[in-house]
Each structure stands twice: as structure tokens, then as C-alpha cells.
ZAMARGU-4260 file (C-alpha; in steps of 0.2 Angstrom, whole numbers, plus 5000, padded with zeros to 4 digits):
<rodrens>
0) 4857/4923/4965 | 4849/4938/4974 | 4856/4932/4991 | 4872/4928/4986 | 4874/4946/4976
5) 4869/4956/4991 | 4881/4944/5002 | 4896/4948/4994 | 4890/4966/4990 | 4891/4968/5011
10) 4908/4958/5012 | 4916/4974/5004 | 4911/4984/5018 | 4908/5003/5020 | 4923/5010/5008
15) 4914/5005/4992 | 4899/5015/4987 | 4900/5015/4965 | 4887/5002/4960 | 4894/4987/4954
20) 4891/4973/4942 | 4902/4960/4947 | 4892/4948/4957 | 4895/4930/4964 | 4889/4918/4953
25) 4889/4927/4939 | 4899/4921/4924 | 4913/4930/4916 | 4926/4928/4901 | 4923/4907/4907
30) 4925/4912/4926 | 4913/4910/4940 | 4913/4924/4951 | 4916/4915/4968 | 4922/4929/4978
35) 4922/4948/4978 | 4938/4960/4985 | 4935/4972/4999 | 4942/4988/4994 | 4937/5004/4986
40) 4941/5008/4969 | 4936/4999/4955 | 4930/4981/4958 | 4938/4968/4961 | 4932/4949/4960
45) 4940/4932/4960 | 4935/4918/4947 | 4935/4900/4948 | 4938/4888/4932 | 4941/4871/4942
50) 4959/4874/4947 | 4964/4889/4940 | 4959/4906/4951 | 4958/4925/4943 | 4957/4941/4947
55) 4943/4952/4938 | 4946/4970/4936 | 4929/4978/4934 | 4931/4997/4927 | 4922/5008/4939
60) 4911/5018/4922 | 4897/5011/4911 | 4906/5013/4892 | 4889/5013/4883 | 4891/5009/4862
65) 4909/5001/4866 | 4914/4985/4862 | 4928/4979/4871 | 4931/4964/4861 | 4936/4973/4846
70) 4948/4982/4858 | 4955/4967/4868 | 4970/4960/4854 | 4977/4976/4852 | 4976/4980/4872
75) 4982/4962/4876 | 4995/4962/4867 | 5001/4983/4872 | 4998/4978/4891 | 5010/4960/4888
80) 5023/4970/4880 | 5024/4984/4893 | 5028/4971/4906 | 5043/4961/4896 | 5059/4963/4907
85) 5046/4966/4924 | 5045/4947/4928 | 5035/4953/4944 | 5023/4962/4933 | 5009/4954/4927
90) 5001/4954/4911 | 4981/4953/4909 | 4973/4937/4901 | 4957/4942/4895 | 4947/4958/4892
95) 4928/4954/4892 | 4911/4965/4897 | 4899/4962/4910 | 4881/4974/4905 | 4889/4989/4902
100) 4906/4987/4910 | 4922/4980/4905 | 4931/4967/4915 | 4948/4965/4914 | 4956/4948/4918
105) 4974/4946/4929 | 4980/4927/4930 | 4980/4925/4950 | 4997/4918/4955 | 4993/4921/4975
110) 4983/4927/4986 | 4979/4945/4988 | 4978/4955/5003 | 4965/4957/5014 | 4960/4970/5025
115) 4973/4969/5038 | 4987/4960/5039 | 5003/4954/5050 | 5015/4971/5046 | 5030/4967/5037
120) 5049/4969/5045 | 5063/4976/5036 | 5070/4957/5032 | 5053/4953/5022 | 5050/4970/5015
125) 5067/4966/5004 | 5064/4949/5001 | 5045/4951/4997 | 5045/4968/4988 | 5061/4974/4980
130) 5058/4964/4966 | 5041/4972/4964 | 5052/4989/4965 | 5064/4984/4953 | 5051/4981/4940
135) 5040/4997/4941 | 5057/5004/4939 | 5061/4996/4922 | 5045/5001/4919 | 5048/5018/4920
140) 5065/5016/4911 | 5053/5014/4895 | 5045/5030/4896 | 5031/5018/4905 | 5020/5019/4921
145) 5009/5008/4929 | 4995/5020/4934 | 4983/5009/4945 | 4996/5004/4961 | 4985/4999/4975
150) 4990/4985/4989 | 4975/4975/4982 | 4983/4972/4967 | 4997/4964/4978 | 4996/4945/4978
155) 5006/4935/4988 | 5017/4923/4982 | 5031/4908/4989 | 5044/4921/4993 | 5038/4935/4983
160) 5025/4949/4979 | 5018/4949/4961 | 5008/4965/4956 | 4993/4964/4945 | 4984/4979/4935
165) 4994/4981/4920 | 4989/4990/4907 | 4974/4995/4915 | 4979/5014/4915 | 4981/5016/4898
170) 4964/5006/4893 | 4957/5017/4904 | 4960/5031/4898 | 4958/5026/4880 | 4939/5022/4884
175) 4934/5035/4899 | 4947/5047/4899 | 4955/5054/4914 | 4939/5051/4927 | 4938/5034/4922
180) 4959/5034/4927 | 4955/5042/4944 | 4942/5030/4947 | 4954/5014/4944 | 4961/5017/4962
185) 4954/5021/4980 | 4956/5039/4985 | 4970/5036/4999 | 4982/5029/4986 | 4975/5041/4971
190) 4991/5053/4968 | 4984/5071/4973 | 4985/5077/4957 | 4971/5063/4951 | 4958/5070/4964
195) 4951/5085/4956 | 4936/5083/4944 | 4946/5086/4927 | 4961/5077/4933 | 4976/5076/4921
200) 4981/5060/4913 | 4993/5051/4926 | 5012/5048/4925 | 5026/5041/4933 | 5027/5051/4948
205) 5009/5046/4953 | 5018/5028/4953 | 5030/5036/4966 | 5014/5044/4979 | 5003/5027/4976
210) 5020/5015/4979 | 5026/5025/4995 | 5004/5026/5002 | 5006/5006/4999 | 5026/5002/5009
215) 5017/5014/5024 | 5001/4999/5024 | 5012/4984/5023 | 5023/4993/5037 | 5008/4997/5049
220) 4998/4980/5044 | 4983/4989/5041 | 4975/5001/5024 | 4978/5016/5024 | 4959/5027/5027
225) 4961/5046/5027 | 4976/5049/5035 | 4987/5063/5026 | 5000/5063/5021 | 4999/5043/5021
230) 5017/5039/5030 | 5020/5024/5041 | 5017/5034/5056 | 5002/5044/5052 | 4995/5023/5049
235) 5002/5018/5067 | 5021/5011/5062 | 5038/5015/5074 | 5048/5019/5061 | 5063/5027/5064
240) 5064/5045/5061 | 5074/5047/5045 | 5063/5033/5037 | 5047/5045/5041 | 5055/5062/5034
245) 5061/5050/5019 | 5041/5045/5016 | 5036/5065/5014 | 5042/5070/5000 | 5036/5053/4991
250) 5018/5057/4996 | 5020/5078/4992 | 5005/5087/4984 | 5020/5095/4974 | 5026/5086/4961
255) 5041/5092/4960 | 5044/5087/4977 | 5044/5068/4973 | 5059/5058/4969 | 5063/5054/4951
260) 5076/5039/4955 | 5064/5026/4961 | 5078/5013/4965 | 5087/5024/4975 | 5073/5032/4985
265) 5068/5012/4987 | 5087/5009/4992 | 5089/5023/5006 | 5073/5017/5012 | 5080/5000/5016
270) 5094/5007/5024 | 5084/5016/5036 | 5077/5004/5039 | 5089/4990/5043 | 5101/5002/5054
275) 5090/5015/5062 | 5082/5012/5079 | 5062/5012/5079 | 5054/5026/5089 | 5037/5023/5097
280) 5024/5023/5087 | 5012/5039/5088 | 4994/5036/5098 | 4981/5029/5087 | 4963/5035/5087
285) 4952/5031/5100 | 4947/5010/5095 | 4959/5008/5081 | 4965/4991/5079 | 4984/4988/5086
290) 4998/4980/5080 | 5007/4968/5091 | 5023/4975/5081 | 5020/4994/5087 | 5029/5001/5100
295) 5023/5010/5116 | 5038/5017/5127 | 5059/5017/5123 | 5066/5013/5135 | 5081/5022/5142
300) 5094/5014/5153 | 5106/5023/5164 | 5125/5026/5158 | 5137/5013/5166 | 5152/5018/5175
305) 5167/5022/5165 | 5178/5012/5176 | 5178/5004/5193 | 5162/5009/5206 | 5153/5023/5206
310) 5159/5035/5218 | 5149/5041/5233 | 5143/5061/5233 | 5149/5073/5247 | 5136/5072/5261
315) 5136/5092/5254 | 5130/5087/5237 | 5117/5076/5243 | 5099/5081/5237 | 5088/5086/5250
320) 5074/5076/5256 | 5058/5081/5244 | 5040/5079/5249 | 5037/5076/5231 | 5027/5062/5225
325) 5039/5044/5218 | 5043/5042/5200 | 5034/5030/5192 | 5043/5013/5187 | 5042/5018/5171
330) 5050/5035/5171 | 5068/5034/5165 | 5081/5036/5179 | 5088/5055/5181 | 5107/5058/5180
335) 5114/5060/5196 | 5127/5075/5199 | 5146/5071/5199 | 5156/5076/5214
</rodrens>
């Protein structure tokens, strides 16, 4: 298993650096580890059992003395209850250890996303994610949060998005406190306020930063790696202009700044994005991947005549001959003066 194990350790690439206990091969909650995640953060891995496919959750701390399986009814049934009324929510299946780790187990209704992946239109983006939206909202009607939003988490169904990671905030901090919580969650979707060594305990507003990081990735097509503030342009999507001052507040350092009402920041966001025009998409770094979708020049056409043909100018207002170099093609065409 040595091969294997430093195999899939390499799959995840250069973002993850805590050491990990998942493994492939390795044998968890009745589950063969077959595949490991890329991502930062905690852990992710996939288990097989014949036909059925979950995702393992692997908390990023060693919880020396603790056993999880006196924990894992009472958390079970907390993190089901939480997600009543949130049908694209869902609920863990197991709790288990691996060494000196817990793992937590999500049923693995599709598949999640990888790396890259085709950016989503305004069309899908409704279809696919509203109802993920609509039950992080109820959720926070309850006085609730989800507290681990990141776009791996996201698994793609027949016509929808469903969102793993339920109730893994709250286990978190019961068992590691607020370090174990910033941990959960790579640093690009970790709400500011998470970052510092003695971080607070979460809340609903870091929902809000962690949800709008993750809409400016499935915009762009790619993860976000650094960029800040994390908004669909800053990642290399043409976005209107409204849509990217509507994503700045959502990502603010200041709390205060974010919007309470998450339907109706998720709402204006639509409408942005289904009326405005798309602008061209900033200049990526030097051997960034592209998007087929991204924009590179707006074109501008000249105004048509009002009525009739155009009339000719006065051989006195015609422009002088200039010794100045042609346009180039792709220059928009420059107004000519009326008589």
C-alpha cells in the first residue's frame, strides 16, 4: 500500500501540505478508500462499498484521548436535524476514526468538482445552485450556519448541486475548538475573520464570504488561489460591472459590510447577471489556464443613420491628409463630424 498511498498523496498536488491519514486502500467506517480529493483544507477521500460511493471528511487535528464513537449518535442525529427543511443539504452517515483522526462520512449523491471545470452561464448557475442558496438560507432562518462552504463539497447531480459538510462546524469545534474550525476549509474560501491564530468561533456571515469566494469559481471555471478579494474577475470571469461591485461587499474583511438577506443578495446577483452586458475579462497572469467563455475585446459598432444616407461633409470640413500610421482593424471606428 506504500505506492498507492504516496500516489494519491501526489494527486492532491501542491495546495495541500497538513499530513494526512486517509490513504487508498485503507479501510474506513466499511469503506475502501479508492480515491483522494484534491484540495486544501481538511481531507477529502471517496469510499467504495460495491455500488455505493462516499465522501470521507478527514478532520485536519489529531484528537488524542477522544472517542468519537461515543460522540457520533448525539452528532448524527444534531447534524440530520440541522438539515430538515434544506433538501439540498446533506446529512452525514457515519462518524468513525482513522489513528488519531476522526472521519466524518457524507452519502455521495454526484460527483464532486475537480480542479477546473467548464464555467457556468447565468441559465445553469439558477438551475444548478439556487436550490443550494435557498437551503443555506433556511438554514440560517434557524439561527443555523454551515460553517465549512468550500466548492469541493459540491457534488453534481441530474440537474442540481447538492452540498455536503453538514454539521461539520459545530463537531469541530466541540472537539478542537476554533483552530480545528479554521482548518476545516482552504484559506481562499476561509472568511477573514477565521485566518488569525485565535480565530473566533464562525457564524453566518462567514457562510456569506465562503458562498460568494465559491459563485466567483463556478463563474471563472477555475479555484480560487490567492487572489483578494476573490471576485469573478480578480479569478478571470467578464462579468458585468454591477455584478463585480455586487461580489465586494460579500467578500469584505468587515463584517459589517456583508449582506444579511442571503436571498436577496443571491437574487440581485441573478438579475445582474441575466440583463447586464459582460465586459472583458481582466489579463490573467502570465500562463494561467483560459476559459474558452472569457472575453478579450467589446466590440463597438458605429451608430447607424437616423434616416436616409449619410450625408457627404463640405470639402471644408474634410480632415486633412495625416502622415499618421492606419488604425488597426481592430480599433473601434472614430465618429466623424456633422456638417
Amino acid at each position: 500500500m506504500g505506492q498507492l498511498e504516496a500516489l494519491g498523496r501526489h494527486a492532491l498536488g501542491p495546495r495541500y501540505k497538513a499530513k494526512m491519514v486517509l490513504a487508498i486502500g485503507q479501510r474506513i467506517l466499511g469503506f475502501t478508500v479508492t480515491r483522494l480529493v484534491s484540495g486544501a483544507g481538511a481531507p477529502l477521500g471517496i469510499g467504495s462499498r460495491e455500488a455505493e460511493n462516499v465522501l470521507l471528511v478527514e478532520l485536519p487535528q489529531a484528537l488524542a484521548g477522544v472517542r468519537l464513537s461515543a460522540r457520533a449518535d448525539d452528532w448524527l442525529r444534531r447534524a440530520r436535524l440541522s438539515t430538515l427543511g434544506s433538501p439540498s443539504l446533506l446529512a452525514p452517515s457515519g462518524l468513525g476514526e482513522a489513528g488519531d483522526r476522526g472521519i466524518a462520512c457524507y452519502p455521495m449523491t454526484g460527483e464532486p468538482l475537480g480542479e477546473s471545470f467548464t464555467p457556468l452561464q447565468p441559465v445553469e448557475l439558477r438551475r444548478l445552485f439556487s436550490p443550494v442558496v435557498e437551503s443555506l438560507a433556511t438554514l440560517h432562518d434557524q439561527g443555523l450556519l454551515h460553517g465549512a462552504l468550500r466548492s469541493e463539497f459540491l457534488l453534481r447531480e441530474p440537474g442540481r448541486f447538492a452540498l455536503a459538510g453538514a454539521g461539520l462546524e459545530a463537531l469541530a469545534r466541540e472537539l478542537g475548538g476554533p483552530r480545528l474550525v479554521r482548518d476545516l476549509v482552504p484559506l481562499d474560501v476561509r472568511p477573514p475573520e477565521l485566518r488569525g491564530q485565535n480565530p473566533p468561533v464562525s457564524a453566518e456571515w462567514g457562510d456569506v464570504f465562503a458562498l460568494a469566494v465559491i459563485l466567483a469559481e463556478l463563474l471563472a471555471g477555475r479555484r480560487a488561489s490567492g487572489e483578494t478579494p476573490a471576485t469573478p474577475r480578480a479569478l478571470g470571469a467578464a462579468v458585468p460591472d454591477a455584478l463585480e461591485q455586487h461580489f465586494l461587499p460579500a467578500v469584505s474583511v468587515r463584517i459589517s459590510e456583508r449582506p444579511r438577506d442571503l436571498r436577496a443578495w443571491w437574487a440581485r446577483a441573478l438579475e445582474i447577471l441575466e440583463t447586464e452586458v459582460p465586459v472583458a475579462a481582466p489579463p490573467r497572469a502570465l500562463g494561467a489556464p483560459r476559459s474558452a467563455s472569457q472575453v478579450d475585446v467589446v466590440p463597438v459598432q458605429a451608430p447607424a443613420p437616423v434616416s436616409g444616407e449619410p450625408k457627404a461633409l463640405p470639402s471644408s470640413a474634410a480632415p486633412a491628409p495625416s502622415a499618421a500610421p492606419a488604425p488597426s482593424a481592430a480599433a473601434a471606428p472614430s465618429a466623424a463630424a456633422a456638417p
